[in-house]
C-alpha positions as CSV (number, residue, x, y, z in Angstrom):
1,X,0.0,0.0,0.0
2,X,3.0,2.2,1.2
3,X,4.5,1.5,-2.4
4,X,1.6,2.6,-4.5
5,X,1.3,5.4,-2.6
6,X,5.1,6.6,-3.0
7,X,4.5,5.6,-6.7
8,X,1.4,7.8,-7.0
9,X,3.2,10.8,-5.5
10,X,6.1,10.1,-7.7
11,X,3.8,9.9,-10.9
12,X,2.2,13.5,-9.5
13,X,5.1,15.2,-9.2
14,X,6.2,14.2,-12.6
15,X,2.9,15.6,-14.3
16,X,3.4,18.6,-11.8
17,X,6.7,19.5,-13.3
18,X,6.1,18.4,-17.1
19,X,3.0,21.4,-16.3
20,X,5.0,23.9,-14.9
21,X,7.6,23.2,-17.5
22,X,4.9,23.8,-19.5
23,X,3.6,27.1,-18.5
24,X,7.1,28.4,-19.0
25,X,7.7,27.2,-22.3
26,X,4.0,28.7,-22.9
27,X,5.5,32.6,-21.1
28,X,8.6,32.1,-23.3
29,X,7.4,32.0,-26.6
30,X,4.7,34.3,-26.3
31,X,5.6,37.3,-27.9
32,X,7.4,34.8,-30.8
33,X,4.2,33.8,-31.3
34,X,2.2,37.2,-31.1
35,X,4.6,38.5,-33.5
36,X,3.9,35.2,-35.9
37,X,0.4,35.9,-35.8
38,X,0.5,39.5,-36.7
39,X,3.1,37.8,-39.2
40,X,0.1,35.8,-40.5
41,X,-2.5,38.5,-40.6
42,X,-0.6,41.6,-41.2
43,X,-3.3,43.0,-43.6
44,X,-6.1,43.0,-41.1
45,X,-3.9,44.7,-38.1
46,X,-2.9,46.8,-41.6
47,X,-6.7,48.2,-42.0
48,X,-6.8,48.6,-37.7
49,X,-4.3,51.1,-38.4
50,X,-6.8,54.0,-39.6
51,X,-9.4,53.1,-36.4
52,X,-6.7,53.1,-34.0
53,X,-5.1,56.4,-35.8
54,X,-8.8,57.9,-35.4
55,X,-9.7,57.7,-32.0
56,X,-6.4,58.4,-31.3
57,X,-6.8,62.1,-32.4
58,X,-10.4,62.6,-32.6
59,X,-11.1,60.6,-29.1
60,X,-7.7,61.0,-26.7
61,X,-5.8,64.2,-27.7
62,X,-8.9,65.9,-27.1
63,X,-9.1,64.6,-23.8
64,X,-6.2,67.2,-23.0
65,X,-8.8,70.0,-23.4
66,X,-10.4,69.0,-20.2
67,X,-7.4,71.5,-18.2
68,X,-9.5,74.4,-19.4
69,X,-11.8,74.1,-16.9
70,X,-9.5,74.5,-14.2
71,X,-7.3,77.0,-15.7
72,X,-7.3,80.7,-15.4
73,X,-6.5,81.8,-19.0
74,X,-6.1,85.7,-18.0
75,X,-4.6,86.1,-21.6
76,X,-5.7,84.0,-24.5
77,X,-2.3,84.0,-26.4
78,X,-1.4,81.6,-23.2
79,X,-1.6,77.8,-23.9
80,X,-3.4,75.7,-22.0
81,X,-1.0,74.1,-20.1
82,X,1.3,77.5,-19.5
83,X,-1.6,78.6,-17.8
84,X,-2.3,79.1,-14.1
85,X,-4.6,77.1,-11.9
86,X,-8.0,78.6,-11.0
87,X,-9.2,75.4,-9.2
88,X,-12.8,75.1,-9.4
89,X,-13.8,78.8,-9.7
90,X,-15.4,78.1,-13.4
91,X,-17.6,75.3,-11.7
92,X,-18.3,77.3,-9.2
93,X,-20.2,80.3,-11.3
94,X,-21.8,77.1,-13.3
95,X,-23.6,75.9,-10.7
96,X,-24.0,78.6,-8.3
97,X,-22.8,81.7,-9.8
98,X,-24.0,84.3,-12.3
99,X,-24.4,81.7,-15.3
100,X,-26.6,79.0,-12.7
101,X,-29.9,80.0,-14.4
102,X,-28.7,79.5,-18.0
103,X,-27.2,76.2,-16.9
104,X,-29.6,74.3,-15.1
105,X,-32.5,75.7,-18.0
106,X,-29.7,74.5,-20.0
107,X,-29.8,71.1,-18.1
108,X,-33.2,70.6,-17.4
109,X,-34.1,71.0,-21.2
110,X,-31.6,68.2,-21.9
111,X,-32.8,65.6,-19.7
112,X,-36.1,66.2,-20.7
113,X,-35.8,65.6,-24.1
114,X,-33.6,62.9,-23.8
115,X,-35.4,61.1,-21.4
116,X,-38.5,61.5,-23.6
117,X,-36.9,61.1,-26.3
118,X,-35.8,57.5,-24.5
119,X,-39.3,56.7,-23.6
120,X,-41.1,57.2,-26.9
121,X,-37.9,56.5,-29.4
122,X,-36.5,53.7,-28.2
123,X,-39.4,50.8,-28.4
124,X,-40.2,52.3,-31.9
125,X,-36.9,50.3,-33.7
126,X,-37.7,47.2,-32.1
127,X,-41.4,47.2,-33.5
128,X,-40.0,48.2,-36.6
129,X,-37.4,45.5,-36.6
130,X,-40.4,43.0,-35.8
131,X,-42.8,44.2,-38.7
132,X,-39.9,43.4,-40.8
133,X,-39.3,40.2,-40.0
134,X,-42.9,39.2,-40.4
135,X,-42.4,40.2,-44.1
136,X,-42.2,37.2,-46.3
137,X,-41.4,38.5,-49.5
138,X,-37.3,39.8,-49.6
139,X,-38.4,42.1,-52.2
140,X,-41.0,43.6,-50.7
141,X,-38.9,44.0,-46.9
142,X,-35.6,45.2,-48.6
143,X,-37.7,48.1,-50.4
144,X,-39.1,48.9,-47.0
145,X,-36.5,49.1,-45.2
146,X,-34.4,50.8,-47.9
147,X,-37.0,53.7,-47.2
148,X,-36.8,53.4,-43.5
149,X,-33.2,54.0,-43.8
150,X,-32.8,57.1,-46.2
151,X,-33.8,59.9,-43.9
152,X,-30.9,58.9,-41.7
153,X,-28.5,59.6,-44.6
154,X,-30.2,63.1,-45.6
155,X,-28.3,66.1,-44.4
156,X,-29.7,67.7,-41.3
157,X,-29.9,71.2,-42.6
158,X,-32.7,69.4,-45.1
159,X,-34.3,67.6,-42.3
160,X,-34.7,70.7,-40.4
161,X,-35.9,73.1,-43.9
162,X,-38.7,70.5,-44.0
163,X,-40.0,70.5,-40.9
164,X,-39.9,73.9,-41.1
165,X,-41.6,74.5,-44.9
166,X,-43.8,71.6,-43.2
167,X,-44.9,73.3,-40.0
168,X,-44.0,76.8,-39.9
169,X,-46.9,79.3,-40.3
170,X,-44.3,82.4,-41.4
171,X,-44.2,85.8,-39.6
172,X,-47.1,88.1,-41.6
173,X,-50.7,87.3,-41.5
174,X,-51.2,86.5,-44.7
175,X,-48.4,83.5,-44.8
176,X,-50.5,80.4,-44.9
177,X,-49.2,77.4,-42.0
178,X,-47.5,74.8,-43.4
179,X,-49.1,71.5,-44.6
180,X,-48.6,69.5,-41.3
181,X,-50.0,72.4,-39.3
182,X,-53.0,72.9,-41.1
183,X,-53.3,69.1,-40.9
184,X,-53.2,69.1,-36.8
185,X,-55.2,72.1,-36.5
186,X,-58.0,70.3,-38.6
187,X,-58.1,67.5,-36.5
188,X,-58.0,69.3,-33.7
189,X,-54.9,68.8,-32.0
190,X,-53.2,72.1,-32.6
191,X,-55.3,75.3,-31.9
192,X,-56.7,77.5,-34.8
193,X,-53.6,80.1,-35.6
194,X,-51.1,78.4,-33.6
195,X,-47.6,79.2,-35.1
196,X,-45.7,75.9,-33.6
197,X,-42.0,76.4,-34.5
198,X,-42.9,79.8,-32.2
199,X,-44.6,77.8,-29.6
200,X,-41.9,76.9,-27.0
201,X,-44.5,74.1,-25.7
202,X,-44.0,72.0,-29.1
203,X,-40.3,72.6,-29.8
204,X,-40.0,69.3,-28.1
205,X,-42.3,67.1,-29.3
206,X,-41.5,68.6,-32.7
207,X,-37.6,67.5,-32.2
208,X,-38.9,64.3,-30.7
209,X,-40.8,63.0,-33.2
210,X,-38.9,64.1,-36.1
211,X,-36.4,62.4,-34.2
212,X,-37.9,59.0,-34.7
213,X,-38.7,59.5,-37.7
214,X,-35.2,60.2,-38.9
215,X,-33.1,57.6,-37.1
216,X,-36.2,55.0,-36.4
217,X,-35.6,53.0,-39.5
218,X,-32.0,52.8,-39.0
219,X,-31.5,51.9,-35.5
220,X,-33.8,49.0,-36.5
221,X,-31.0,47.2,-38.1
222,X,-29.5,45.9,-34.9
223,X,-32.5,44.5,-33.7
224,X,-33.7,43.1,-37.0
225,X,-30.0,40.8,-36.9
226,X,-30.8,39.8,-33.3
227,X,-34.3,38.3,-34.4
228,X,-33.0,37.1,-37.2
229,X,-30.4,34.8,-35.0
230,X,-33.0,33.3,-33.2
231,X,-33.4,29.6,-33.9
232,X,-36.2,28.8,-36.4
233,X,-36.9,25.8,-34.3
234,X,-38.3,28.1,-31.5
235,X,-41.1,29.5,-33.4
236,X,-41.5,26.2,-34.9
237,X,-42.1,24.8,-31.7
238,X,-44.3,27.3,-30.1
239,X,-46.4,27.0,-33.5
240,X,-46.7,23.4,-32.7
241,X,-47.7,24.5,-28.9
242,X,-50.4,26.8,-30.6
243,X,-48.7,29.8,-29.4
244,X,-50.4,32.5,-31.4
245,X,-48.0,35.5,-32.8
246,X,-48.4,38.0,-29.8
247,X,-46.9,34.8,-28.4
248,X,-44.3,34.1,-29.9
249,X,-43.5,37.7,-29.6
250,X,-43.3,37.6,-25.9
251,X,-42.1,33.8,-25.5
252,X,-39.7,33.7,-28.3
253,X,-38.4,36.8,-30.1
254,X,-38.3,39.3,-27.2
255,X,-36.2,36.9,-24.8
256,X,-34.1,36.2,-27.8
257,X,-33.6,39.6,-28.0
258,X,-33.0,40.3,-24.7
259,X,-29.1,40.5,-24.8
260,X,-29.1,43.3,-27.6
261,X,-32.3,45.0,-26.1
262,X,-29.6,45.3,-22.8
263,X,-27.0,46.4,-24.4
264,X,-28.1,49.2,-26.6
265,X,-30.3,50.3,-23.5
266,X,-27.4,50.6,-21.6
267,X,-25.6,52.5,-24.3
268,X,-28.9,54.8,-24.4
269,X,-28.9,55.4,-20.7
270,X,-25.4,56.9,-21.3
271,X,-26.6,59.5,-24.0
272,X,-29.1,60.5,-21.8
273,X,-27.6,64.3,-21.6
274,X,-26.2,64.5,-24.7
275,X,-28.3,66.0,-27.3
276,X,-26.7,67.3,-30.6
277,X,-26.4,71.1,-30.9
278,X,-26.8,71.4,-34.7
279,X,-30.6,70.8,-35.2
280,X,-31.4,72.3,-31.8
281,X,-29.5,75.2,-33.6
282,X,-31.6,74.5,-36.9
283,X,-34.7,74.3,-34.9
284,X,-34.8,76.9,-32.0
285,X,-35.7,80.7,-32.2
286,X,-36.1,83.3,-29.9
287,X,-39.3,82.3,-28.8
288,X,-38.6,78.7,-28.2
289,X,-35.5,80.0,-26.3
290,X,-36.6,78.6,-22.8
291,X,-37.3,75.0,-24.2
292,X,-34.9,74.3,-26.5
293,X,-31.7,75.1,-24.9
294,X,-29.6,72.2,-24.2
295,X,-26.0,71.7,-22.6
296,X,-24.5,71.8,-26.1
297,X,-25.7,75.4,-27.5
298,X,-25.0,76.1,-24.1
299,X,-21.3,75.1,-24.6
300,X,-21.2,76.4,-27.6
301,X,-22.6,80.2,-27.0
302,X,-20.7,80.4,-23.8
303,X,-17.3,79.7,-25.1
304,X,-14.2,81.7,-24.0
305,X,-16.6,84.1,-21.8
306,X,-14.8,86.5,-19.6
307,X,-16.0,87.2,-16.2
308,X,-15.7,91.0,-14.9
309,X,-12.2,90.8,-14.1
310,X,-11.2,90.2,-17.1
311,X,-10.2,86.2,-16.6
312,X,-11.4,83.7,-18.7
313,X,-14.5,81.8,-17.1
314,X,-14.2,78.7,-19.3
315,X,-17.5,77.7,-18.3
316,X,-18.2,75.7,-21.6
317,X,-15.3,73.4,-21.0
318,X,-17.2,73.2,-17.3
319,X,-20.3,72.3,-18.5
320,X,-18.8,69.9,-20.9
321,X,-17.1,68.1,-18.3
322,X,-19.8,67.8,-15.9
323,X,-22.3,66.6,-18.7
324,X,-19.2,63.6,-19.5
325,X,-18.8,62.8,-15.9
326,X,-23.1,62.5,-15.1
327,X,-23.2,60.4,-18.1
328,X,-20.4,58.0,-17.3
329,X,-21.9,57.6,-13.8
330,X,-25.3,57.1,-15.3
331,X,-23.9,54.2,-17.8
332,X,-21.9,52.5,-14.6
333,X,-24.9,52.3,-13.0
334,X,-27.0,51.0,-15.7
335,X,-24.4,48.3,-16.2
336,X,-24.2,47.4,-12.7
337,X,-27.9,47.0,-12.3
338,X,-28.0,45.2,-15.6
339,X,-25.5,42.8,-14.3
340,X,-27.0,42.1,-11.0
341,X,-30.7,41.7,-12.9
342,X,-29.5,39.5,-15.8
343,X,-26.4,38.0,-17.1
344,X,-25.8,40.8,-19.7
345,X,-23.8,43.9,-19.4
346,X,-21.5,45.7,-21.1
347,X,-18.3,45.2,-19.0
């Protein structure tokens, strides 16, 4: 017994060695073999070049730019770095000082439309994305979709001229509304004369909608690939279990799609307070002033400001930074909620 038991060790510690011995060969050759692989595929690490090259300017250098809000740029001609330290005294006139009111309308305007824009835009992809996959002829679907997807690749300065030629009832009395208005006011939901793009209570459903309409068709792509992943033998079976389409829907394609559904919701979470400038630009007016300024045209009209002694605020580098930080806070939480719910997250 004492034997086999010395011989069991013995053959242990051989296999314990040959392991290690191994592991080491393993740590020795791996950069030989990293460097045979790139060997091997040296045109795809070739076209990674240009990504790596883009986010490597437009994505990290920028990040530099983030000093300005804590620098005291007394005279312009100054870099950024050469300049003194002002600490948190742009923040501090942000949030509580003579350009508070500006910001937090600013802020408020944002998350609003975001977070509307979230509720109503977000499910409308995903019911697109299952209306097309209930379309048996290819023909038929690839035509629809190919229209879906076109406003997304017209130029927002013509997205914006049509709204406008669409709704705006013009300035004199005798300028007619445009088609849509009249269309609302006849059935009621827009009051008789109502100019909307002057109305500050519809600049946001007007942004909203045309919203959805512009990017609905092509954020549908991603969930149309995630139902069409889904086994065919699923909705096979749940036929054979007389599961009727609404069904199938809930029992089928919506928890196969529950991974991508996650993810992008996640990702969505984390735009929450960032709403593009340019059609807010397109799109606003005097009038509509108090509901359609976000953080951006914030940023942007408050740029290089100079308080009354003459120092450079840099409050648009301020409010920049604070919308980036809010945002990254709101998509760690998101993930870690998403992680502790289900098994999907994003890291």
């Amino acid at each position: 017994m004492t034997n086999k038991f010395n011989r069991d060790l013995e053959n242990l510690t051989i296999e314990q060695i040959e392991h290690e011995q191994f592991l080491e060969e393993i740590e020795r050759t791996k950069w030989h073999r990293y460097w045979q692989s790139i060997k091997k595929d040296w045109p795809l690490y070739a076209m990674l070049i240009p990504v790596l090259l883009y986010f490597f300017i437009f994505r990290y250098m920028p990040i530099y730019g983030i000093l300005a809000a804590f620098k005291d740029q007394r005279v312009l001609t100054v870099s950024i770095g050469n300049s003194p330290y002002a600490g948190f005294y742009a923040f501090r006139s942000l949030v509580s000082g003579d350009y508070a009111p500006m910001f937090w309308q600013a802020f408020r305007n944002t998350f609003a439309i975001s977070m509307y824009g979230l509720i109503f835009g977000f499910p409308v992809p995903i019911i697109l994305a299952l209306f097309f996959s209930e379309i048996k002829s290819d023909v038929y679907r690839s035509t629809v979709q190919i229209l879906s997807y076109l406003p997304k690749f017209i130029s927002t300065v013509v997205i914006t001229s049509v709204i406008t030629l669409m709704l705006y009832g013009g300035n004199a009395p005798h300028q007619a509304p445009g088609v849509l208005a009249s269309f609302l006011t006849n059935l009621g939901m827009v009051p008789e004369g109502t100019r909307i793009m002057l109305n500050p209570q519809y600049f946001r459903s007007v942004y909203i909608i045309s919203g959805i309409w512009e990017g609905a068709g092509y954020g549908s792509i991603v969930y149309f690939a995630a139902v069409m992943s889904i086994s065919p033998t699923n909705f096979e079976a749940a036929r054979i279990d007389g599961a009727s389409k609404l069904s199938q829907i809930r029992y089928v394609t919506l928890p196969g799609m529950a991974p991508t559904l996650t993810i992008m919701l996640i990702l969505r979470i984390g735009e929450i307070l960032t709403v593009g400038y340019e059609k807010v630009i397109l799109l606003y007016n005097v009038q509509t002033y108090s509901t359609a300024d976000v953080i951006s045209t914030f940023v942007a009209r408050t740029g290089g400001l100079m308080d009354p002694t003459g120092s450079v605020l840099n409050v648009a580098a301020s409010a920049d930074l604070f919308n980036s930080i809010i945002a990254m806070f709101l998509v760690l939480g998101a993930n870690f909620i998403s992680r502790r719910v289900s098994d999907t997250s994003l890291f």
